[in-house]
C-alpha positions as CSV (number, residue, x, y, z in Angstrom):
1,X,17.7,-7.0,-15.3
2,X,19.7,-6.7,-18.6
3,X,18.5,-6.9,-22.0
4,X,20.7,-10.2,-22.3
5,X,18.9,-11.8,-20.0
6,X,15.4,-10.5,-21.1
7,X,16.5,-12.3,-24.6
8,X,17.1,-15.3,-22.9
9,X,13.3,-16.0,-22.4
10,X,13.0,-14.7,-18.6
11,X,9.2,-13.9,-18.6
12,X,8.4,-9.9,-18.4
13,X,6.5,-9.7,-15.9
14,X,9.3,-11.4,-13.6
15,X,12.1,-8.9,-15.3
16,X,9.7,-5.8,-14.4
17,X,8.4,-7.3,-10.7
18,X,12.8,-7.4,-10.3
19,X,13.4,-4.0,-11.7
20,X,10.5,-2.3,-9.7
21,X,11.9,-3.9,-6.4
22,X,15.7,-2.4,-7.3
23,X,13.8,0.9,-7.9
24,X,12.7,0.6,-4.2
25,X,15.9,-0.8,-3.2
26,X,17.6,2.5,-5.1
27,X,15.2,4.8,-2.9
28,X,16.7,3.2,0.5
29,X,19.7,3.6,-0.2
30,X,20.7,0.4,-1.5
31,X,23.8,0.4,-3.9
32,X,22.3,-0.1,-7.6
33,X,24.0,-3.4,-8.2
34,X,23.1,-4.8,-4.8
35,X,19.2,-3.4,-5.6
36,X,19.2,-5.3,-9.0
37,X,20.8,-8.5,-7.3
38,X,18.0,-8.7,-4.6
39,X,14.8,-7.7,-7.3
40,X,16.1,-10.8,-9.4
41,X,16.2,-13.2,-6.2
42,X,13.1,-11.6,-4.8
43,X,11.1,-12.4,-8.3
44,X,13.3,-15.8,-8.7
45,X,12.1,-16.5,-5.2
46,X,8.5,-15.5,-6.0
47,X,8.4,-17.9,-9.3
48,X,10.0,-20.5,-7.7
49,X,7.1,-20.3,-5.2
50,X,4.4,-19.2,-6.7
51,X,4.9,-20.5,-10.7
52,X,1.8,-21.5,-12.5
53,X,-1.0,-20.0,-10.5
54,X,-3.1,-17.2,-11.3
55,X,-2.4,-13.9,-9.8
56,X,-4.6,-11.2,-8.9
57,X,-2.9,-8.0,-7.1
58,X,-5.4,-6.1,-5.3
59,X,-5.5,-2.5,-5.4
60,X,-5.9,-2.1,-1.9
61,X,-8.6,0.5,-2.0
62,X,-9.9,0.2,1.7
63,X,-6.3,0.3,3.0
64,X,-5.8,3.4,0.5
65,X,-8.8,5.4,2.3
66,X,-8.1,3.9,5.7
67,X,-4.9,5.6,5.7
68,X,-6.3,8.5,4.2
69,X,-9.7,8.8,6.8
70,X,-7.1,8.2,9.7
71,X,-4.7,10.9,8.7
72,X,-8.3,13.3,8.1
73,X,-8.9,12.0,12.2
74,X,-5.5,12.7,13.4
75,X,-5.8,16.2,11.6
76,X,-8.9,17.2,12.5
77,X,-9.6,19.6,15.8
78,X,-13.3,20.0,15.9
79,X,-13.0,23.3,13.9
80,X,-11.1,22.4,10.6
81,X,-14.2,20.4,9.2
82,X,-14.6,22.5,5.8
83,X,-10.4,22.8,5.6
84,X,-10.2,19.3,5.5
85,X,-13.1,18.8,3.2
86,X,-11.4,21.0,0.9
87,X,-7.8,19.5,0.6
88,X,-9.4,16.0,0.5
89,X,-11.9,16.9,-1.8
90,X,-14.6,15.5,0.0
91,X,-17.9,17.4,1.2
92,X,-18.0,18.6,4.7
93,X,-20.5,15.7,5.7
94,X,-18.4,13.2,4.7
95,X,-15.5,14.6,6.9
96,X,-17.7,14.2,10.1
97,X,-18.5,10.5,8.6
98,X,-15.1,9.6,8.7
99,X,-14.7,11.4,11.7
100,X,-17.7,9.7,13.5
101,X,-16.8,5.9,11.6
102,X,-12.9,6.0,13.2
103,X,-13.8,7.4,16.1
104,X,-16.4,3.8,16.7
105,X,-13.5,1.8,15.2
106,X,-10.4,2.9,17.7
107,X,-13.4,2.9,20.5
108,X,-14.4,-1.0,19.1
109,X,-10.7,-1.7,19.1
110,X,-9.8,-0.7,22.3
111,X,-13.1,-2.5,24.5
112,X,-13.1,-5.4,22.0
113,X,-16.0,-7.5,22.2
114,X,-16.8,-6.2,26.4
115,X,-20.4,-5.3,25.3
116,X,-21.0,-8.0,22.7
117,X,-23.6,-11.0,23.8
């Protein structure tokens, strides 16, 4: 987004939801031109879908530490407890929580509702 068209009225939030798509674009590779070209069709496309309403972008807190607590699963080999607890800067109890809470979910996942009534 130039600063000509930023002086033609396009709202700021649309010119910086278009420059912080090319700046993801830019980090795949994508020529810079071609980066900028899609962020501006990618917020036109938004605004021309989603004008007028009231936005609220979630943080995405629970998918932040879900990542994190599977990661701190995937790492973890029954001896590492306090290693983990120390990088993650958690306390040693809450690694075996995290530990013991994915370990239910993937086991929940995989027999679904089999002993449910």
């Amino acid at each position: 987004m130039n600063e000509a068209e930023l002086a033609s009225g396009y709202p700021e939030l649309l010119a910086d939801l278009a420059d912080q798509i090319a700046c993801k674009l830019l980090e795949f590779g994508i020529e810079p031109e071609r980066a900028a070209e899609a962020g501006f069709a990618a917020a036109e496309h938004i605004r021309a879908n989603w004008s007028g309403q009231s936005l609220y972008v979630p943080k995405g807190v629970e998918y932040e530490l879900s990542k994190r607590d599977m990661v701190i699963f995937e790492r973890c080999n029954g001896r590492n407890h306090e290693v983990l607890a120390r990088e993650y800067n958690l306390t040693v109890m809450r690694i075996y929580q995290i530990i013991k809470a994915v370990k239910a979910e993937l086991l929940r996942k995989r027999q679904g509702a089999l002993f449910e009534t």
